[in-house]
C-alpha positions, 0 to 999 in steps of 0.5 A: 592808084596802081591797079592789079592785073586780073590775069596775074591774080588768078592763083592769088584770087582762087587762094583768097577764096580757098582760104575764105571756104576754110574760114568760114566754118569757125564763124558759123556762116558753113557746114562740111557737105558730105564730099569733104567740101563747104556749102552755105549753112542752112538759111533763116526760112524767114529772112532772105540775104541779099548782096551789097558790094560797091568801093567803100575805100579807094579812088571811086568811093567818092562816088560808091558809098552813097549807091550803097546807102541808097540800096539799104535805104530801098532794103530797109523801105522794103522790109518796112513793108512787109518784106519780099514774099513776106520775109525780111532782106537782110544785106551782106556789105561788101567793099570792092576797094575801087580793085576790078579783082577784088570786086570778082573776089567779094561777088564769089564770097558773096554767092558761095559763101554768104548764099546771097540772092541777088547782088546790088554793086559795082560802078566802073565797067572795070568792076562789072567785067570782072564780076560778070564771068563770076555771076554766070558761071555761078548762075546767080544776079547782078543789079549794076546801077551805073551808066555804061559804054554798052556793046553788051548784056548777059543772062545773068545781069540786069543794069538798071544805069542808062545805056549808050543811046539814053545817056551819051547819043542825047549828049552828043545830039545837044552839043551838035544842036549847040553848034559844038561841033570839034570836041576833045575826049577827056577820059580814065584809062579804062574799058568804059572811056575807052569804048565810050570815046570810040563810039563818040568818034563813030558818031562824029564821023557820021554826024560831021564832027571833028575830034580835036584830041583825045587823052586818058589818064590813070584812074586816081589821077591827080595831075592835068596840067598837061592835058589842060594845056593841050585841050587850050591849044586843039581849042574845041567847041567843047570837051566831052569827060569821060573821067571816074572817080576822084580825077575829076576834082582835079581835072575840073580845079586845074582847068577852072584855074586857067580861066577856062569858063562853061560858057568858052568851053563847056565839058559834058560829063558822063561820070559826074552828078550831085555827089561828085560836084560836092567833092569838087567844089561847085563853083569849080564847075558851075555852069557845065554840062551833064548828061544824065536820066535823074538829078535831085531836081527831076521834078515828080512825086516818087522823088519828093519822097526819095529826096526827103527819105534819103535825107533824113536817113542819112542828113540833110546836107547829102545830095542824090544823084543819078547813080544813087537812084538807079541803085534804090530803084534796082532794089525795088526792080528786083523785089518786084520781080521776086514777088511776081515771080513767087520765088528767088530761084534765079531762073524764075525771076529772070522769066518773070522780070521781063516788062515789070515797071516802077514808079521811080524817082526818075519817072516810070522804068520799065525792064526790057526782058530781053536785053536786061536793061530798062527805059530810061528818060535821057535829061542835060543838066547844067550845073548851078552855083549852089551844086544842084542840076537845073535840067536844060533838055530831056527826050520827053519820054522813057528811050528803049535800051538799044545796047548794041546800037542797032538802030543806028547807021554809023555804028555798024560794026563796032560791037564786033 
């Protein structure tokens, strides 16, 4: 899919948002403000709106839809109960079109428009980057559900997807326990594989690993031909994956045509779960490894009945999966912090969020208050036959969030 460039769009995106501040009024959604201007219209004083903005269209939707029904199963959980400080949430859906400025166009619409409290969205570190600069200039939150390349944090998002020492230090670890010492680096060509893979490559140099290749490909690839290829002939212990979206598909078909098995060869993946291993076929991919904090197996009682709620809302034959969990229980972070807190006002759920816990389908998660980012549980998985991930290791308790990298020697001087 051909992306457009942000800095190119500027006039494009402050136009598109013109034109929305100039529509609105004929649905009823604004009023005039006294200066001439559009302001939200006056909100239900029973109700509070929330965000929902994730790629319902495009090359990642493979993999947002389900985030996004995860988060309205959470709303609908919620207002089941009773609500936040005794209102109902009612969502705003939005779709970012796997397209970094459309997500920045749809937070803007969502917060100055539609008034929202909070938003729940985004995947690729391409869409977070884009939205970040709308939600602190607007002083308003975002829940980002997804694991990311870290090497940073902002006032205004909180990311309740695992950071780069709870996801890919406890892959590097397992493979170099392995013995899988000379890896490959297979990623979309992006921020998040692109910063990811100069971390593994600092880790490397500080762990006596060897990088045999590295290659990216643009986001919606199709063709691997030529990469496959190349990683047969550097020969690796193993390929550490990096791709989004529906890349994968092909990656793991082509290579799986050449005879290449888990077992010669394994590929951890960071960016693939449940949901994706449906779309790729599992018996394209059974036997390789994952790195993640959840999978549909992680065996406690809150996932029982995640599990079973999630299935009898949306069918039987959906799967859960990492992201799809960060998402629900970014919901339920956010309400707990709202409730405590007293208020939506922005600023008093940010000094209340710090050290809220919740029993998540994941296990307990708790928010750290000055990064933004929670504990989370490090698990490798290896994928079964039948699609699902039997968990092969995990660091037996909740990691802290370590963004920066601070606590290690070898990764000095990257975040600057």
């Amino acid at each position: 899919m051909r992306q457009r460039n942000v800095a190119t769009r500027g006039g494009t995106l402050l136009a598109g948002l013109a034109l929305l501040a100039l529509a609105a009024p004929a649905c009823g959604s604004q009023v005039q403000s006294s200066t001439g201007g559009t302001v939200p219209a006056p909100s239900d004083p029973t109700k509070i709106k929330v965000g929902v903005l994730h790629s319902l269209s495009g090359t990642m939707a493979i993999s947002e839809v389900s985030v996004r029904d995860a988060e309205l199963l959470a709303i609908e959980e919620i207002n089941a109960k009773g609500g936040v400080l005794g209102k109902q949430l009612v969502p705003s859906v939005e779709d970012g079109a796997s397209d970094w400025p459309t997500f920045a166009e749809k937070a803007q619409k969502l917060i100055s428009v539609n008034g929202v409290a909070t938003v729940f969205g985004g995947w690729t570190s391409a869409s977070r980057k884009a939205m970040l600069p709308v939600f602190e200039r607007n002083k308003s939150l975002l829940y980002y559900p997804v694991q990311y390349e870290g090497l940073e944090s902002s006032p205004d998002i909180y990311y309740t997807g695992a950071t780069t020492n709870q996801q890919i230090i406890p892959a590097l670890d397992y493979l170099k326990q392995q013995g899988k010492t000379k890896l490959f680096l297979v990623g979309s060509d992006y921020v998040f594989p692109r910063t990811a893979n100069k971390e593994i490559k600092a880790y490397a140099a500080g762990n006596g690993m060897t990088i045999a290749g590295e290659e990216y490909t643009p986001l919606g690839n199709t063709e691997y031909a030529t990469v496959v290829n190349k990683v047969k002939a550097a020969s690796p212990d193993a390929v550490f994956n990096t791709l989004n979206g529906d890349s994968n598909v092909a990656f793991f078909k082509q290579l799986h045509s050449t005879g290449i098995t888990a077992s010669q060869m394994p590929v951890m993946s960071v960016s693939i779960a449940e949901e994706e291993v449906r779309g790729i076929g599992a018996d394209n991919v059974a036997g390789q490894l994952v790195a993640w904090n959840y999978y549909q197996t992680t065996d406690t009682p809150a996932n029982a009945k995640f599990v079973a709620a999630y299935k009898a809302k949306y069918g039987a034959n959906r799967v859960t999966d990492d992201p799809i969990e960060a998402g629900y229980t970014a919901v339920y972070l956010w309400a707990a912090s709202v409730e405590k807190a007293g208020s939506t006002d922005v600023e008093k759920v940010k000094a209340a969020a710090g050290g809220i816990t919740f029993d998540a389908p994941e296990g307990t998660v708790t928010i750290d208050g000055l990064n933004h980012h929670i504990y989370k549980t490090a698990r490798i998985g290896v994928i079964q036959p039948d699609g699902q991930i039997k968990e092969a290791w995990n660091s037996g308790s909740p990691i802290k969030p370590d963004p920066y990298l601070a606590g290690y020697d070898w990764a000095k001087g990257l975040s600057g």
